[in-house]
C-alpha positions in Angstrom: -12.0 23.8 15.1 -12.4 27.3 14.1 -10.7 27.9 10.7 -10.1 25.5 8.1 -6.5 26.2 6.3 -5.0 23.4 5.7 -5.5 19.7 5.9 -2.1 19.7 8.4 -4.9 20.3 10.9 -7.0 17.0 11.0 -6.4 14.2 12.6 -7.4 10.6 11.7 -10.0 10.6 14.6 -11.5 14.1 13.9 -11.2 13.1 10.3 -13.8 9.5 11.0 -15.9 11.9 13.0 -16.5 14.4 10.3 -17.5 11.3 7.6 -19.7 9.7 10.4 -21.8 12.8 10.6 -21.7 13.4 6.7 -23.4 10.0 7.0 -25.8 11.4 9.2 -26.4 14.0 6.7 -27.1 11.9 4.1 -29.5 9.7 5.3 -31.5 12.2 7.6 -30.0 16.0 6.4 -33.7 17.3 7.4 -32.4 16.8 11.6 -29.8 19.2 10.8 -32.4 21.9 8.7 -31.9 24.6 11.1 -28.3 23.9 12.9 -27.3 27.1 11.2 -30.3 28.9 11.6 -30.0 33.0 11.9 -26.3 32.2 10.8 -24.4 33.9 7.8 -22.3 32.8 5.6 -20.3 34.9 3.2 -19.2 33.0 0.1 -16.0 35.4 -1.5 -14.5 34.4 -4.1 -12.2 35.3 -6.2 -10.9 32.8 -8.7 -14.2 31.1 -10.7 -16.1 28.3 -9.1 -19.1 25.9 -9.8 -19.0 22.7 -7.3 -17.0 24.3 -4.5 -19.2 27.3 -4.3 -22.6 25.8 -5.3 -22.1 22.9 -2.7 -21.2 25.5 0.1 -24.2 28.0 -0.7 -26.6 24.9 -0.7 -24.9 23.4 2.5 -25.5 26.5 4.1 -29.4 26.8 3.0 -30.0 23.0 3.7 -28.5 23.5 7.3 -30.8 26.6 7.1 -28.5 29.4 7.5 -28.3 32.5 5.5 -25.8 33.5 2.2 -23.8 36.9 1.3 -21.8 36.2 -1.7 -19.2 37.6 -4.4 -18.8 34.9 -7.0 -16.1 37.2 -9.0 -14.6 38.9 -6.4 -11.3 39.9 -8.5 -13.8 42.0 -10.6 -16.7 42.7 -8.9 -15.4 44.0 -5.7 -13.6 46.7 -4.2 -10.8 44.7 -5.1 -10.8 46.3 -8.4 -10.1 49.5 -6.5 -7.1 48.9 -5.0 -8.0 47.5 -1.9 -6.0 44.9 0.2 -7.6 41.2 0.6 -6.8 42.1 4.7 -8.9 45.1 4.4 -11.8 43.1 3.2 -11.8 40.5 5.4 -12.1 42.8 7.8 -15.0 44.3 6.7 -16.9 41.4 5.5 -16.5 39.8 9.2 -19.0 42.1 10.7 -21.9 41.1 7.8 -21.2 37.3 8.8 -20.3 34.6 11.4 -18.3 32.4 8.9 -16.0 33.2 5.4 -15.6 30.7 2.5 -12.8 32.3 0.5 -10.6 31.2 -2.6 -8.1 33.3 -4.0 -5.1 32.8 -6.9 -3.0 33.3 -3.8 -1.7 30.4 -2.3 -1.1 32.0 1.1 -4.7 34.3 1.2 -6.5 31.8 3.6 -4.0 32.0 6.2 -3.0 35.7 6.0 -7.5 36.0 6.3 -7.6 33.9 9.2 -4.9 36.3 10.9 -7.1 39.0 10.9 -11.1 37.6 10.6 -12.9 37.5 14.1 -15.0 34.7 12.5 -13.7 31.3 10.9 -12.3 31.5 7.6 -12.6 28.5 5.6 -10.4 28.0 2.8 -11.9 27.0 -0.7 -8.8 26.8 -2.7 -5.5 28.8 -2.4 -3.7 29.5 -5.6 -1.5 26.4 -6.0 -1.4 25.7 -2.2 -4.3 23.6 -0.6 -7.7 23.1 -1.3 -9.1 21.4 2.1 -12.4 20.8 1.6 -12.3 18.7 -1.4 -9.4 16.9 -0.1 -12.3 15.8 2.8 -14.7 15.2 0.1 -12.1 13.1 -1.6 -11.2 10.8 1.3 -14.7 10.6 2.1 -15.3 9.2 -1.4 -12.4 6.8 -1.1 -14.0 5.7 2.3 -17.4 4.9 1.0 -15.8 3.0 -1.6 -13.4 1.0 -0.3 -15.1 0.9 3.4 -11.7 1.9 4.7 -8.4 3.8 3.8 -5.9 1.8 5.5 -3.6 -0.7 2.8 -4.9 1.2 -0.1 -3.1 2.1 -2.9 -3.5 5.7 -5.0 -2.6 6.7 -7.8 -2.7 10.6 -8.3 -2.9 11.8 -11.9 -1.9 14.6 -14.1 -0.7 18.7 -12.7 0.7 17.6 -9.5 2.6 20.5 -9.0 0.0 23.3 -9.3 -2.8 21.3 -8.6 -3.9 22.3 -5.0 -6.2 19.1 -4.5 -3.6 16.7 -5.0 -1.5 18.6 -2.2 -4.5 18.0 0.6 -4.8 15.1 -0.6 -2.0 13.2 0.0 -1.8 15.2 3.4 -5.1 13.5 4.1 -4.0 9.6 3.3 -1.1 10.1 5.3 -3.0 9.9 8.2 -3.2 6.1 7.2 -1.2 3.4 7.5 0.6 1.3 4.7 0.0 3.7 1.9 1.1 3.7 -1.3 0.8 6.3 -3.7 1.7 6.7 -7.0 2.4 9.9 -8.5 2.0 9.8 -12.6 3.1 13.4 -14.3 5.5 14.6 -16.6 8.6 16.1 -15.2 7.6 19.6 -15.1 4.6 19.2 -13.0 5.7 16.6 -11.0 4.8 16.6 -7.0 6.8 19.3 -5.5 9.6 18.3 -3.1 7.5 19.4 0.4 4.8 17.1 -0.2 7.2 14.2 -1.1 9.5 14.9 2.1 6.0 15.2 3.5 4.6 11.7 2.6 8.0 10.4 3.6 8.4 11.7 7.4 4.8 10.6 7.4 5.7 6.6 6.4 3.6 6.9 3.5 5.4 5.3 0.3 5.9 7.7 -2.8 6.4 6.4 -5.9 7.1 8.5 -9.3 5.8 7.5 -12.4 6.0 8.8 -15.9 3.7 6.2 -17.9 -0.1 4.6 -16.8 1.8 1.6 -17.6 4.0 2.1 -14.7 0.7 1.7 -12.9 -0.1 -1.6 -10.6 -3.3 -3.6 -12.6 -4.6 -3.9 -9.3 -4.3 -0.6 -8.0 -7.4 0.8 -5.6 -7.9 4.4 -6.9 -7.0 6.5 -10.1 -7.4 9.9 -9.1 -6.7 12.2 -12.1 -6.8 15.9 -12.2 -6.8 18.5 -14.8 -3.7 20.7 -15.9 -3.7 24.4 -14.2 -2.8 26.1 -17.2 -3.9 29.5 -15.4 -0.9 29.1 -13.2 0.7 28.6 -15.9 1.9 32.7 -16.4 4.3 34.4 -18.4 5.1 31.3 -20.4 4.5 29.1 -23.4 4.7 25.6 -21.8 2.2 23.0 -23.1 1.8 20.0 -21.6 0.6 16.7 -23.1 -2.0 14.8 -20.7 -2.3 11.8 -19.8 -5.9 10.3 -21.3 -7.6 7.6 -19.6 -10.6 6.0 -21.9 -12.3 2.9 -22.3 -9.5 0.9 -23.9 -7.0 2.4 -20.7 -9.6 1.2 -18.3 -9.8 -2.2 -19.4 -6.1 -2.9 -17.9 -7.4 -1.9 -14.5 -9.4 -4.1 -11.9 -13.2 -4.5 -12.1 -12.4 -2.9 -8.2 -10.7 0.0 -9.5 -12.5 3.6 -9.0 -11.8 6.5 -11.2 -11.9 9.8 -9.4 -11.9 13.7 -10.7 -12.2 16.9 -8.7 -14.0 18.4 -11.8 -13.9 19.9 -14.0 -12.8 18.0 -16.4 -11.2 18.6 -20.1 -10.2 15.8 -22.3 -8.1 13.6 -19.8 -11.3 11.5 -18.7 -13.2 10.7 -21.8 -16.5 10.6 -22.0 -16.7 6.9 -23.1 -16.5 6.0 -19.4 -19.5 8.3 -17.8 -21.4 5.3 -17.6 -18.3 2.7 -16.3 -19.3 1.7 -12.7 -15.3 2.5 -12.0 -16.1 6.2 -12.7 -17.3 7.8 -9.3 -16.7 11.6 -9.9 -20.1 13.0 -10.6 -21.3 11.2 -7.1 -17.7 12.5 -5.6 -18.9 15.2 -6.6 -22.8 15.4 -5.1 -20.7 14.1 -2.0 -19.2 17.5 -1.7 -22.3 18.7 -0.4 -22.5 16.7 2.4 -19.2 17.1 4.0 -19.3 20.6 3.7 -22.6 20.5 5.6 -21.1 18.5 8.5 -18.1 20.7 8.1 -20.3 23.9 9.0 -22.5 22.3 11.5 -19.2 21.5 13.5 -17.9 25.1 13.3 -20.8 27.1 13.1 -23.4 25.2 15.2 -21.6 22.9 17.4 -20.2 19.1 17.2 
């Protein structure tokens, strides 16, 4: 694999192969310490960023490669001068032999990769995909739940702007018998492509509009925050959905509670300390899979 666009471009197998490494990096990440040695990775970004960046600029120095790095890019680049995303790309390539790049534009990763002579890996794409949490995200559910297949999801909150969710459900499609549940209100419901997606793919889609609607039994709660900064030009509010202690307690003892971070007020803080509540290791997971993620493209399978 050289870039990394889309989750369109894993399969089941090469997805299993990635968390078996990540495994590997876990329990023994010091046989990996120079995999990337004399390598460079640029880290441009150009939307803000704590875990996706953080985790990538430590992946990099724990696989012992090298980090360039613009962590406001939209301001502190020559992108406040007029110049063309293309046109840095192509100057960045010759400082590096790997890009991490997230834009606000939900096409910037692809139209990067078009011109880059080194892998472009894409860290969030305005309201498009977001790959590498959507691995990070499967990984969790697999570590978890020991497997994928039979599960059912429930995906939470902006589902229309909210670029996780898309890889995500592109992800647990490579399953079989799926069900997901998709809990929004109307106006940021799951946009029509990735519900003709899930259904060409077998995977069963259902809408809901209340966490009543929502199986006692069901495997995973994966809730999201709303993207009010795609939210331009306009005065919409929405109302989130809150899940708490007292909306927990009508779930299984086996239900987990996932969030890409950050989080606002839709996962209080009454349930940092429920065992359902995986995010913060979700989160340290990141690290991992973005390590095996490099080593694959950078220094070999």
């Amino acid at each position: 694999m050289h870039h990394v666009l889309s989750c369109d471009q894993f399969s089941r197998t090469s997805l299993e192969q990635l968390f078996v490494l990540t495994d590997e990096m876990r329990v023994d990440g010091k046989k990996f310490s120079t995999s990337l040695a004399g390598k460079i990775v640029a880290t441009i970004f150009y939307e803000p960023s704590t875990r996706t960046r953080l985790s990538f600029e430590a992946a990099v120095s724990r696989l012992g490669g090298s980090i360039i790095s613009t962590e406001n890019a939209k301001e502190m680049s020559s992108a406040i001068k007029g110049e063309s995303l293309l046109d840095t790309i192509r100057v960045i390539d010759g400082y590096c032999d790997a890009i991490v790049l997230r834009h606000s534009d939900s096409t910037a990763a692809v139209d990067g990769a078009s011109v880059s002579l080194v892998p472009i890996i894409n860290a969030g794409s305005g309201s498009g995909e977001h790959p590498t949490q959507a691995l990070l995200d499967a990984y969790t559910i697999y570590k978890y739940k020991n497997n994928i297949d039979g599960l059912s999801i429930a995906v939470l909150g902006d589902l229309r702007f909210g670029r996780t969710v898309h890889s995500l459900v592109k992800l647990l499609s490579l399953y079989d018998d799926i069900t997901i549940y998709g809990l929004s209100r109307d106006v940021i419901a799951l946009p029509d492509e990735y519900v003709t997606y899930l259904s060409q793919k077998g995977v069963s889609y259902i809408p809901c509009r209340s966490l009543a609607d929502l199986p006692q039994d069901i495997d995973v709660l994966y809730h999201t925050r709303t993207q009010t900064e795609r939210f331009k030009n306009t005065d919409l509010k929405i109302e989130e959905f809150i899940i708490n202690q007292s909306v927990m307690k009508n779930f299984s003892a086996h239900t987990i509670l996932m969030h890409p971070l950050p989080r606002r007020n839709e996962i209080s803080f009454d349930l940092d300390d429920d065992k359902r509540s995986v995010f913060f290791q979700q989160s340290h997971f990141g690290m991992y899979v973005r390590m095996s993620l490099l080593h694959n493209i950078l220094a070999g399978s």
